[in-house]
N, C-alpha and C positions, 0 to 999 in steps of 0.2 A: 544080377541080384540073386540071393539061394532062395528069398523068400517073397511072394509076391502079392499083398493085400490088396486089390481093386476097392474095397467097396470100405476100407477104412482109411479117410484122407486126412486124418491125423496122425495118421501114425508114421515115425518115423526110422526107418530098418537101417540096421547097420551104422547106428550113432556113433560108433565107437574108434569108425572107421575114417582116416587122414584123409584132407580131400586132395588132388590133383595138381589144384593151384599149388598148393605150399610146399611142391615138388622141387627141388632147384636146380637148375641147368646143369648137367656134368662139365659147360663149360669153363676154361679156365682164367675168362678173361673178368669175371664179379673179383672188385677190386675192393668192396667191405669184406667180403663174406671168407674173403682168402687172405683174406691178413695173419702174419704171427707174429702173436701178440710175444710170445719167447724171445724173437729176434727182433723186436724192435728197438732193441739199443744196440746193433747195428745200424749205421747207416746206411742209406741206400738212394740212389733216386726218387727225387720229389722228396724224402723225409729228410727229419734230422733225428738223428740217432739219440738217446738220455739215456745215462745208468741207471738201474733201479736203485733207490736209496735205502740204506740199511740203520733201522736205528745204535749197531751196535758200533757203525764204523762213521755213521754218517747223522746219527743225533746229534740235538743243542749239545747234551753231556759227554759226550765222547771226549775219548783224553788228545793232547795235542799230539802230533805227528812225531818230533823231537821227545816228547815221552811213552812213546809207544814201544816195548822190547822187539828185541831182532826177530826172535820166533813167537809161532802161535800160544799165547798163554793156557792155550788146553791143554797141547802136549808136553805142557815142561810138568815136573814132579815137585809138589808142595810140600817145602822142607818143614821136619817136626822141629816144633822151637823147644830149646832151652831154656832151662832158667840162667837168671842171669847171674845170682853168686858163682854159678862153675863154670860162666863164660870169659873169654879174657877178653877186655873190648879194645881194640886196636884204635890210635888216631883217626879222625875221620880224615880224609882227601876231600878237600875244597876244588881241587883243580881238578876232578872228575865230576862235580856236580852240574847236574844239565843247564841247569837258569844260569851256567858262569861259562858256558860254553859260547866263546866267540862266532862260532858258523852260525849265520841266519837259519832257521828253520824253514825248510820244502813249504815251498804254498799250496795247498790242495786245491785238484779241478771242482771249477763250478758244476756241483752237481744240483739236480731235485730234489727239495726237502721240503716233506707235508708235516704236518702235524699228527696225520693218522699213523704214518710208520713210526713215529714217537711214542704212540699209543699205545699202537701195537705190534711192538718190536719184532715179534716173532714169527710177521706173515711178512711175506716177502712180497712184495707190490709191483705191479710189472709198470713198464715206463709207461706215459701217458701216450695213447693212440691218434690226437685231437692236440693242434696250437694251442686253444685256449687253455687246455689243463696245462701245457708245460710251461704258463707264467710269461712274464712281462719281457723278460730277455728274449725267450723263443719267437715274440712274438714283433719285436724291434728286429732279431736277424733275418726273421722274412720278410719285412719291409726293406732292409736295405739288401737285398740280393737283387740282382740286374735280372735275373729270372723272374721278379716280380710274381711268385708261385699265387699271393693271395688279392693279384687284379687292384691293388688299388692304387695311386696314383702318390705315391711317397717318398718315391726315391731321392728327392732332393729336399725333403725334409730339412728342418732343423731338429736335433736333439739336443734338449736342455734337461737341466734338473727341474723336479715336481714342485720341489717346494719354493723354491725363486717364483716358480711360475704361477702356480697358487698362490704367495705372497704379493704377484703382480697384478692377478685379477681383482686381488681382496682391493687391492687401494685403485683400482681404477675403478671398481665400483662407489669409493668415496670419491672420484670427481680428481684422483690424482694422478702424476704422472708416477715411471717407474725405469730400470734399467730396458725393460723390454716393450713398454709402449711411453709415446710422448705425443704430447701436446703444438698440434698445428695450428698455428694462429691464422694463415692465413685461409684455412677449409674449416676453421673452428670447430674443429672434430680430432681424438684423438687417432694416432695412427700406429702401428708394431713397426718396432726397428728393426726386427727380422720376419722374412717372409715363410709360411710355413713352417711356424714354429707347432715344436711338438713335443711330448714327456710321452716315458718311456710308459711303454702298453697301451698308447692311444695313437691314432694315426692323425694327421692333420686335419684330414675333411672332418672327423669327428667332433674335435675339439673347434670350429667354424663357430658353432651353436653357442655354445659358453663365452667364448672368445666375442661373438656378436654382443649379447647378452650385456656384458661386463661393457661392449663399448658402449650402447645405447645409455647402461646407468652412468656411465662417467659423462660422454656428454650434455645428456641431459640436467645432468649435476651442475656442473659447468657454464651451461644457459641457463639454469634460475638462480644460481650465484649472482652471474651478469645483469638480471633480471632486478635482483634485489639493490642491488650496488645502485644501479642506476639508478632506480624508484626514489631509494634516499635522496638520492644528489639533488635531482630536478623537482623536488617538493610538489608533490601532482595534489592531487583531491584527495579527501579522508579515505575512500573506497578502495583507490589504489596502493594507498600507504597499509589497509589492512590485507590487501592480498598480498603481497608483499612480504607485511608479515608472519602473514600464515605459510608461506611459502619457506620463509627462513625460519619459523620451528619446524615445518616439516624437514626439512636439509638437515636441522639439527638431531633432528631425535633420529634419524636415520642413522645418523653418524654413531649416534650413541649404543642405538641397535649393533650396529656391523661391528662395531669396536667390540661389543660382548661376547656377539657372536662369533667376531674372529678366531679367539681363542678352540672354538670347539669343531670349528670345519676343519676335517680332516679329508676329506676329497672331493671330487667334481660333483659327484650330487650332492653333497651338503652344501656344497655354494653353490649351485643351479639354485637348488630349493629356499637356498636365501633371499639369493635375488629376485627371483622371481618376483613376489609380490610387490617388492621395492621397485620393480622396476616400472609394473602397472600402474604404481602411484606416480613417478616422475612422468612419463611418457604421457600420464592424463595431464598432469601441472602443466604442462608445456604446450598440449592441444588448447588448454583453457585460457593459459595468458596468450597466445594467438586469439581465442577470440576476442578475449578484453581488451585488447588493443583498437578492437575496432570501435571500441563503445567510447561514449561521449561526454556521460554524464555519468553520476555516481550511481544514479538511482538507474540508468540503463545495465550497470555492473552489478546491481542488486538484482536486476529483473535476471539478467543470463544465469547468474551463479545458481537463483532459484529453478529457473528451468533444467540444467543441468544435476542437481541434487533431484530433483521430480524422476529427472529421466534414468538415473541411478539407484530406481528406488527397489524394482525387485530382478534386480541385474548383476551388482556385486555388492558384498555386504561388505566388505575395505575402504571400498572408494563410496559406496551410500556413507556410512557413518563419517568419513574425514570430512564429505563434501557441506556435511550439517553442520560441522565443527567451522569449518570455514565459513558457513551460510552466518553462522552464528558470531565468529568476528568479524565477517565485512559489513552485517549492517548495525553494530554496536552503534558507529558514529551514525547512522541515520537516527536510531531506536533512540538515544540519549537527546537528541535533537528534539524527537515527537516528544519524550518527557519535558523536556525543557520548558516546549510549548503548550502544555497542558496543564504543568504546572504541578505535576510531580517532583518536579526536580531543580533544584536553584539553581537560577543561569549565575554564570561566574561572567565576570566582564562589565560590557556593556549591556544591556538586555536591550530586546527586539524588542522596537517600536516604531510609531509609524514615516519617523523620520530617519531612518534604517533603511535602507536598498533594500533591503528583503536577505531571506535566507533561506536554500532548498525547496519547499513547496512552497513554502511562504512568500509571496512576492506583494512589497511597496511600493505603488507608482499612483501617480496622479490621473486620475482618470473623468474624460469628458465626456459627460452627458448633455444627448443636442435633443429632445425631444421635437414631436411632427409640429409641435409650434414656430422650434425652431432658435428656444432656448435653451443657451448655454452653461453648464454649472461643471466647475472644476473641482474635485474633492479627493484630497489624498488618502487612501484606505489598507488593507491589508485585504488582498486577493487570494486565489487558490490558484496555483499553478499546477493544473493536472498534468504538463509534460514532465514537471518533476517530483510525480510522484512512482514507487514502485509500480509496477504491474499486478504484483500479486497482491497489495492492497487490497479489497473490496471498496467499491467507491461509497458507498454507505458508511464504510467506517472513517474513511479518508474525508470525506463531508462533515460528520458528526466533530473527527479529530480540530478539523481548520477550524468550526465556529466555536466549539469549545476553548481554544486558544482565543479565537477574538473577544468574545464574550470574558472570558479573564482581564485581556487590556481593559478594554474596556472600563471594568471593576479596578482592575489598577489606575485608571488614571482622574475616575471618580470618586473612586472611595478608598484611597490608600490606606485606610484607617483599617479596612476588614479584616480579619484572621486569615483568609486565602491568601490574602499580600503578602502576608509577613514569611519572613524565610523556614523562620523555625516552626510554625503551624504545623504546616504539612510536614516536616522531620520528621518531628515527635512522634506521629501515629501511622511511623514505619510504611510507607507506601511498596508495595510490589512494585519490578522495576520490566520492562515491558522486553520481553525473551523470546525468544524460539521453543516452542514446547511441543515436541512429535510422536510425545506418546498419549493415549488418553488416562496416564496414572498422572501425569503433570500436568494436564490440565487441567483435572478436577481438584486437585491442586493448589495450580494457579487461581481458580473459582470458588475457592474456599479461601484465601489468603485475601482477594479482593474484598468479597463479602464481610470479610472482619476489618479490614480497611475501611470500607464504607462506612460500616456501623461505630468504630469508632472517630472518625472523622466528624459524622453529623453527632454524636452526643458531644462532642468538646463545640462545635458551631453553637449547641443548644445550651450547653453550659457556659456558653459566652456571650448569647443574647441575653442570658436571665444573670451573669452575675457581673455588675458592671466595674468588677476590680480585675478582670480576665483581662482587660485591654492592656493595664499596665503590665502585666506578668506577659504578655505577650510581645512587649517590646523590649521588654528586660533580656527576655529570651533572644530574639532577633540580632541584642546587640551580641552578647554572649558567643553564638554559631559566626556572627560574622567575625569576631576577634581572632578564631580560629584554635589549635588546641592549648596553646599555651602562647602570651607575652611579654614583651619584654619591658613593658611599660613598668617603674620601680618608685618613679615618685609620687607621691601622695598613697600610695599601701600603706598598710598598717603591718606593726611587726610581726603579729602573727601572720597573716598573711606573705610576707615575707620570708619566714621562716617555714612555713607550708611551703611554699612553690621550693626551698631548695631541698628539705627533705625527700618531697617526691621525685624533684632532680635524681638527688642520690640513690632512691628507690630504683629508679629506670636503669640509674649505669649500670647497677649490681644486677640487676637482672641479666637472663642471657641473652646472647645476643640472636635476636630472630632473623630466619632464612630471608634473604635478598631473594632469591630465586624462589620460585613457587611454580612448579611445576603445572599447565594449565592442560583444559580437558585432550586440547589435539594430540598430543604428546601422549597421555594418556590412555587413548584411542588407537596410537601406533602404535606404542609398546605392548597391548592388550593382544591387538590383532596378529603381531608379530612375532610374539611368543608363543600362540597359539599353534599345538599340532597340527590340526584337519587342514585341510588347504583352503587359503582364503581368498583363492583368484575367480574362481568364479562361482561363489555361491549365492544364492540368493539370500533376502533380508527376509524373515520370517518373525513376524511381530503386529503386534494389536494397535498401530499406528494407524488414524484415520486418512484420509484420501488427502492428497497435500493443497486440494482445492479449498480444505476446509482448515490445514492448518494455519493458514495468517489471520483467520476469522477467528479463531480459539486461540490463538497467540497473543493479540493486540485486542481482539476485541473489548474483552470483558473487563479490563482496567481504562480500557477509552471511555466504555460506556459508562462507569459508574463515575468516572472524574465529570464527566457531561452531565449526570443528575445534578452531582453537588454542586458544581459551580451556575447550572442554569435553576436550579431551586432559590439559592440565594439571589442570585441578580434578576427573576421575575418577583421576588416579594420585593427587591428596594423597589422593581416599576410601579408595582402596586399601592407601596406605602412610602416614598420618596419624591419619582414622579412624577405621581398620580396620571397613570398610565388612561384612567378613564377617563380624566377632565380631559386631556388629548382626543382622546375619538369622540366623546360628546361635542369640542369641538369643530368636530371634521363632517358629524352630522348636522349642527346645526347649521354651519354656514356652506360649505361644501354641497352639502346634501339635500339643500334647503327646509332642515326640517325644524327650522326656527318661524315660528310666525310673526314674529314682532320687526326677525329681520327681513321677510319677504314683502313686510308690510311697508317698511319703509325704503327700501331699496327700490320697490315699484312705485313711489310716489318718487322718489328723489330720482329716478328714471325716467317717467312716460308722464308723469302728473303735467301738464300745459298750465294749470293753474297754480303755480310756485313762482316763487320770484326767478328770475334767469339769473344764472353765473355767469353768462358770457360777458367780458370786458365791451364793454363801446365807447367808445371814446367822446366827452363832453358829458356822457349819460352818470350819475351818478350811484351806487348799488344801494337798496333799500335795505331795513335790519331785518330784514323778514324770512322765512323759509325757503331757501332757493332748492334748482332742481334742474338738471339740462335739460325736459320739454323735450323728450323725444319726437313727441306726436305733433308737436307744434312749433318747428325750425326748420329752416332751410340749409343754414351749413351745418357742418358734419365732418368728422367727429368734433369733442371740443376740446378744448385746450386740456394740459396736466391741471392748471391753476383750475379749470373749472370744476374737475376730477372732486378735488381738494375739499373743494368749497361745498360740493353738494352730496358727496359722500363723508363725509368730517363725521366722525361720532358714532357712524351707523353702526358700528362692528362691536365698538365697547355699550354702548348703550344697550344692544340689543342682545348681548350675551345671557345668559345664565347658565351657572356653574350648577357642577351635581355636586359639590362639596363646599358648607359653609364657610370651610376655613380662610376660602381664598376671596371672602367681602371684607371690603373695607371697611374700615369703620367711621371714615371722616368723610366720603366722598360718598357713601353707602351704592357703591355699584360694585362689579365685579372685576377683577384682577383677568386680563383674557390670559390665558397661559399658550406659550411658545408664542413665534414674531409672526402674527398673520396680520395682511393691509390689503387692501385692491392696489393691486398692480397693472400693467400697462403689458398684453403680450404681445410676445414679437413674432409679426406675420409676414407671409411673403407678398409679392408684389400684386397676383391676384387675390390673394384676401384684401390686400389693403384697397384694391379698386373696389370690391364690393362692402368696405365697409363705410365708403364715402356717399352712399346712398342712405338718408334716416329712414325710407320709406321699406328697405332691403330686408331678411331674414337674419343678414348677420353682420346690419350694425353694431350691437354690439357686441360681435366678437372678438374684439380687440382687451374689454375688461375681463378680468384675471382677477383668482386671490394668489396672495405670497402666501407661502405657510413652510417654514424652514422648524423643522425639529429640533429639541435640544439634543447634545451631541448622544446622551443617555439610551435613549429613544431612537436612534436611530436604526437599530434592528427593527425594528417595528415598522418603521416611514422612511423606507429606502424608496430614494430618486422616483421606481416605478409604479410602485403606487401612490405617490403625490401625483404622476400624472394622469392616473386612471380616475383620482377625485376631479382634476381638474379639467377633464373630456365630461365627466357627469357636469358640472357644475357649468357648462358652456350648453349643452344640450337645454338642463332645468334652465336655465335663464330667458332662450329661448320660448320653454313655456310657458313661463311666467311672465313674459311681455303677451304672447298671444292672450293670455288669459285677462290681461287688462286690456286686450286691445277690441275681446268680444266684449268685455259689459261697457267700452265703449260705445258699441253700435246700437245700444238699446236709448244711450245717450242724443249721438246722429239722429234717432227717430225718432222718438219719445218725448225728448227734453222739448219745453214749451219755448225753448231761442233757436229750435230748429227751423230751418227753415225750409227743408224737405218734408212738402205738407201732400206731394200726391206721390205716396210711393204704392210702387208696382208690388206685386205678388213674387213676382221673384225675388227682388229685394227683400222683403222680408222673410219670404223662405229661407232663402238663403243665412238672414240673420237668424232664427232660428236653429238651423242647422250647423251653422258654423260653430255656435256655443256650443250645442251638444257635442258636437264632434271635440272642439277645445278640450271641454269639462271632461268627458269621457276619458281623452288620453292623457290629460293631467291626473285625474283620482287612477289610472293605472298604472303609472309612470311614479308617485306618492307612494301610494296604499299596499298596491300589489307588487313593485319594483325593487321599494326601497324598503320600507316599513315591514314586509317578511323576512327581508334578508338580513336587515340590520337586528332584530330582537332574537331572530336565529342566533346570530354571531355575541351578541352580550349576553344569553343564554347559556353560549359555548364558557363565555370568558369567566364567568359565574362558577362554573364547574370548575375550569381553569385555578380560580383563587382559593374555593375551600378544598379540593386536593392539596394546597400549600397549608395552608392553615390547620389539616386535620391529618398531615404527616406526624407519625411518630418512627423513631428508630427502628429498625429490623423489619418494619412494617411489607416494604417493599415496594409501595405503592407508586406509581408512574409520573412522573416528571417529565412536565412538556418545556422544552426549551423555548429562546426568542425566534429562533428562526421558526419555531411549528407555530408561535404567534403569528407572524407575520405573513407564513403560508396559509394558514385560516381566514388574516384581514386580505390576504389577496383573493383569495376565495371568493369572500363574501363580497368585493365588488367585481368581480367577472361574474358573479350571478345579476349584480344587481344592473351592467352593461348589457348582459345578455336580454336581458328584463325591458332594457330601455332602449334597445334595438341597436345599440353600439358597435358589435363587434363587427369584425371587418368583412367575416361573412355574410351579414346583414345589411350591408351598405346601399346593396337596392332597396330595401324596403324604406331606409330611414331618408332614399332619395324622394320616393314617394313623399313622404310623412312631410319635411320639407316642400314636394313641390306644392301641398293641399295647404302647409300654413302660408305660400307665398300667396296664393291665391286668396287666402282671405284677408291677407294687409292690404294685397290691390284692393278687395272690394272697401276695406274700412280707412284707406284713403278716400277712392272714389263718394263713400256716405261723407265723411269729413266734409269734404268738398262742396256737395251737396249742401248738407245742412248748414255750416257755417259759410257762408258766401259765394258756395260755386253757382254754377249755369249748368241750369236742369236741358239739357239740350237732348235731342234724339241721339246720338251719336254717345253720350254718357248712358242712356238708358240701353241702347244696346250693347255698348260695352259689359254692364250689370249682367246683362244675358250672356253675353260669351264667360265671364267670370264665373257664373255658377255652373253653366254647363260644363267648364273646365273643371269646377270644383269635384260635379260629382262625378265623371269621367273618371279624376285621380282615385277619388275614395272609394269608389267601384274596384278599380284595381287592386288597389290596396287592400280591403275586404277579402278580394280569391286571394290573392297571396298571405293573409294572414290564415284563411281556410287551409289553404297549399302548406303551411304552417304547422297546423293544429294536427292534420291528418301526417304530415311527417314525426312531428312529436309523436302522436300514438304508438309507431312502429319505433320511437327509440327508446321508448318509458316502457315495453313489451321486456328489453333487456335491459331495463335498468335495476340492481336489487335495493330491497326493498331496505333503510335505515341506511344505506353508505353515504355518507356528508359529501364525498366528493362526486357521487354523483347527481347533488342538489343543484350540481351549475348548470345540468343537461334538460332540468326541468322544465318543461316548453308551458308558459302561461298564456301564450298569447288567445287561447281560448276562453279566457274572462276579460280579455278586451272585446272579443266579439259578441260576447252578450253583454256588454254592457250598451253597444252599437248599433244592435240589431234587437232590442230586447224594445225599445220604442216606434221601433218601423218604420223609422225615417231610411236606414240605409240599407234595412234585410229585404229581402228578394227571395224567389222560390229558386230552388239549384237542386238540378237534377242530382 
């Protein structure tokens, strides 16, 4: 270095100066660097020699060969021309003119020709250094050289022309054969008729890639052709006839594609880059009818195609948008179906009903209900088949959807008369039709479009309870849509009439003639995508579409739910004002529930009264006209006959009714009308009920009597099968109380009454009889008061609200409509409160064994007084029997007592989480703590407890 800075280590000396590296070897063996570039149109080893191209010898415009002069046109001398008055013009020679000259014209060598030396004529261009500059030929004679200079594996090639060959890929991408690929039936796969086939400037391993490509679209073309052919022939389910056909517009519009695009591919990447995306769409068709082959059911092909379009949602935006298009045809035929049944839509045919197999979720069959009595009831209904319903459904709506359709039957088979019936109704005020909607611009939409449906649906309901000449224009109409658009019917018209229908004939021919074909959204979908520059193989879907969890719910929902107001509005006001939905549970309270006193009053005398005349037949004996009654308390056989049944229950049910509606007394008979078929019935028990109920003196003699109570068929959403039998477990329990209850102010009878004849009773025995009422009394007024009587005024509270909600609906209003099924979940409600109340439930079965074994214990003792007082033997062995009796007695009710504590103190810890106004959790409400003050509140059975 000349100059040497220590202490500045930025500085850089001698910038100027070459570095060391960039020196090159004096050797001679650098094989770039010693090229000349002058002589390379010499040939030489490893190269191939090219002239340089001249535009003045070797341009497009250069003259031909045969008219080129002998010498160079520089150095000849450009004669001065004459005029032509002082020339003298000789004949021309035909037989020297060049174009008449027999000799073929010299063919010039293949030379290199650019367009630059055309440009620019006057730079003289040296040959190309590099294969690939010197073009397509150069590059074919170094593949077929046995020297193999450029490594690759070509030599036995085929050379063909480009454009056959292009021509051949083009239609094996439409699924066809050609001179150079054909069709193997028995590998079902296209095959090439020459092996390494290749065009000129491409090598075979090159062209592998395209050549793949083009086979994968043709076969795949091929197998859903096959695919659809088939489908036709063998008439599968609705599901597969629409995949099917989405299949065969997508083969179609493809075809339509490639045939446009044919024209404009001019090389290997214009048809790569066609294919391409065609070929991602086939190659998915083909993965996807593999899976659908394995599904079962329609609505199983509905569930795959949705999770399939879900899983394409931010993966490809080609295949996301077609697979919604197809999501979109294959569940038409489901979606047309759910209208059907809701009753947006006129079924054409036959209509479903309940004598109908059933159809897709809807299933018809007769079904057996055996309740723990042990009877049997066969009734053929309309079910919910959840195995055939989508997956993607929400089961809320799929619920709301089935009773909404039943609830219509229903109405159709009651009231054919209504405006829901009639076909043309619902036409007229245009229903939204239940769609695939995946953006939130369509669904607000669709939520708007409903909402206007709604509102005008119930004012034409409102304008046709108030104008009663709506009926007839309502059927006018009916017949009119069902005639269809035009008839042929001629006789009995009128001329004008007759004259109209052919004028508008003639109007229609003159018109033009409208397209047959209607090009539909898939089609539209592939042309869009297809035409589109950017590349559409793998981009993502980028758009304001909610989560696809929520789009079936925002699909279906909002037209399910509003068709579910209107049609559960209407058919809760006919229960209300039709069939008189209350006189029904009035009732189911009064006899069921025992909360009739006229009937408890005589049902225990015609039961346990000993002073009635008997029903039982004896033979010689003749029957008195007087009040008969089976004598429970005073018979030895047991049970009694039907005829006895008859005889001593006759009347009780009708006499002792009252209606909550005037309308239903008579006026000749002045009693009341009982509504629906209620009688005492006979239940059916098993072999050990039937032995204990052969005992009169047992707990559950008579559990053998039953009420019937069968609903009109209207009503039956309300009083399904399960809850008749949860009144009929109440109504077997109360009966029981209400024997104990006559059977303690008997014992006052036993001792008191001046025909008794137990004149020296003991202290226990009357303790006992003391006690025994109290305890009766006690669990009767809480088993009434607190069991039944809160829960029931609860519930006609509810239904209260229920009716004027209906009555104080006006249009647009908005206000909430509870359907029959929310009725029927509230009446079941309110008696699982009132079971829980009465110690029923099955988790309670210890306690009510108790409770039972304290009432067995006091019929022994009010046998054993019977006994006593009317004619038994006061004996030691009776008196201390009365001793083990009570001490049994209070044994059990001791028990009983801590587990009602054990009770109470549980309740507290689940009332801790219960919130405060929720109705459903009124059923967890633990009372059993105003049973034990009413028990312990006289001090017969409280005790100190730690």
């Amino acid at each position: 270095m000349a100059y040497q800075y220590t202490a500045d280590v930025f500085l850089f000396p001698d910038f100027d100066q070459s570095s060391k590296l960039l020196t090159l070897s004096p050797r001679s063996n650098s094989e770039f660097f010693h090229l000349d570039f002058t002589e390379s149109d010499k040939p030489s080893q490893d190269h191939i020699g090219v002239k340089p191209a001249k535009a003045a010898t070797d341009g497009f415009f250069r003259l031909l060969d045969s008219l080129a002069p002998d010498e160079d046109p520089i150095q000849e001398e450009v004669p001065i021309p004459e005029p032509l008055h002082d020339v003298n013009l000789d004949d021309l020679d035909i037989s020297h003119e060049v174009w008449l000259q027999s000799e073929e014209p010299t063919k010039a060598k293949a030379e290199y020709k650019t367009w630059d030396n055309f440009l620019v004529p006057d730079i003289s261009e040296a040959a190309p250094s590099f294969i690939t500059e010197a073009g397509s030929r150069a590059y074919d004679a170094a593949l077929t050289q046995a020297e193999n200079p450029l490594g690759i594996e070509s030599t036995n090639s085929h050379l063909i022309q480009t454009t056959p060959y292009l021509t051949a890929l083009l239609a094996l991408g439409f699924g066809r054969g050609s001179v150079f690929f054909s069709w193997d039936e028995k590998k079902a796969s296209f095959a090439p008729e020459l092996d390494n086939m290749r065009i000129s400037g491409y090598s075979s391993e090159v062209l592998q890639g395209i050549q793949q490509l083009c086979l994968e679209c043709g076969n795949a073309t091929r197998y859903l052709s096959a695919y659809v052919q088939n489908t036709y022939k063998t008439y599968p389910g609705a599901a597969r006839v629409a995949v099917a056909k989405s299949v065969d517009v997508t083969l179609l519009a493809i075809q339509n594609i490639l045939g446009v695009k044919a024209k404009q591919t001019r090389s290997l990447l214009q048809l790569q880059s066609l294919l391409q995306p065609i070929q991602s769409v086939l190659a998915y068709f083909r993965a996807l009818i593999s899976k659908i082959s394995k599904a079962k059911t329609d609505e199983q092909i509905l569930s795959l195609i949705f999770k399939e379009a879900q899983t394409l949602e931010n993966s490809n935006v080609l295949l996301s948008e077609v697979m919604r298009e197809v999501l979109s045809r294959v569940s038409a035929p489901w979606s047309q179906f759910a209208e059907k049944w809701i009753g947006v839509r006129s079924e054409e045919g036959i209509p479903l009903t309940k004598e109908n197999p059933g159809n897709r979720f809807v299933k018809v069959e007769n079904i057996t209900l055996v309740d723990d009595f042990g009877f049997e009831s066969d009734e053929r209904d309309f079910f919910l088949d959840d195995s055939r319903m989508p997956e993607f459904i929400p089961s809320e709506v799929a619920l709301v959807m089935f009773e909404t359709g039943k609830i219509l039957r229903l109405l159709r088979t009651h009231h054919p008369e209504h405006p829901l019936c009639q076909v043309g109704f619902i036409a007229q005020n245009n229903p939204p039709s239940l769609q695939w909607q995946f953006d939130w611009k369509s669904i607000a939409h669709l939520q708007n479009d409903v909402k206007d449906y709604e509102n005008r649906l119930l004012t034409s309901l409102q304008d046709w309870s108030t104008n009663p000449n709506t009926a007839s224009r309502l059927i006018n109409m009916t017949e009119k849509l069902s005639d269809g658009r035009y008839t042929l019917e001629f006789f009995g018209q009128e001329e004008a009439q007759l004259e109209g229908r052919l004028l508008a004939s003639i109007a229609a021919l003159d018109g033009p003639i409208t397209s047959a074909f209607e090009e539909d959204n898939l089609s539209k979908v592939l042309k869009t995508r297809f035409s589109m520059e950017e590349s559409i193989v793998g981009g993502a879907v980028i758009d304001s579409s909610p989560h696809w969890s929520l789009i079936p719910f925002h699909s279906f929902g909002p037209l399910i739910a509003a068709q579910a107001r209107i049609i559960n509005r209407e058919y809760m006001k006919l229960l209300f004002s039709t069939h008189h939905l209350r006189d029904h549970l009035s009732l189911q309270k009064q006899f069921h529930l025992l909360g009739n006193g006229v009937f408890c009053s005589r049902v225990s005398h015609a039961l346990f009264d000993p002073n009635l005349d008997t029903a039982e037949r004896k033979s010689g004996v003749a029957m008195t006209g007087g009040v008969m009654g089976l004598r429970l308390t005073g018979r030895d056989n047991w049970p009694p006959a039907s005829s006895e049944l008859r005889l001593a229950l006759m009347g009780v049910l009708a006499e002792s009714y009252q209606s909550s509606s005037p309308k239903t007394i008579s006026t000749t008979e002045k009693t009341h009308d009982i509504p629906g078929d209620i009688s005492f019935a006979v239940r059916d028990l098993s072999n050990e009920e039937i032995d204990k109920c052969l005992d009169p003196g047992s707990l559950e003699a008579l559990d053998f009597l039953r009420l019937s109570y069968k609903s009109p068929a209207p009503l039956s959403p309300i009083f399904p099968p399960i809850i008749l039998l949860k009144y009929d477990k109440i109504f077997r329990l109360l009966l029981r109380v209400l024997r104990m209850l006559y059977v303690t102010e008997q014992l006052f009878q036993s001792t008191l009454s001046r025909k008794s004849n137990w004149h020296d009773i003991d202290n226990t025995s009357l303790r006992f009889r003391f006690e025994a009422q109290y305890f009766v009394t006690s669990i009767t007024a809480y088993f009434f008061d607190t069991g039944i009587e809160v829960a029931w005024k609860r519930f006609m509270a509810w239904l209260d609200g229920v009716e004027d909600d209906l009555a104080k609906w006006e249009p647009g209003q908005g206000s909430q409509v509870l359907s029959p099924d929310e009725v029927r979940e509230e009446h079941e409600r309110t008696l699982d409160h009132i079971m829980n109340t009465l110690l029923l439930r099955k988790r309670q079965q210890p306690v009510m064994k108790l409770l039972e074994d304290i009432f067995s214990a006091i019929l022994k003792f009010s046998k054993l007084a019977h006994t006593k007082a009317f004619g038994g033997r006061g004996s030691e062995v009776e008196d201390s029997s009365s001793k083990k009796l009570y001490e049994s007695f209070k044994k059990k009710v001791d028990v009983f007592m801590t587990v009602c504590h054990a009770l109470v103190e549980k309740g507290k810890s689940t009332r801790n989480d219960v919130t405060a106004g929720d109705k459903k959790d009124d059923i967890k409400e633990n009372t059993i703590d105003r049973l034990l003050l009413k028990l312990e509140m006289s001090g017969y059975y409280g005790h100190s407890r730690s």
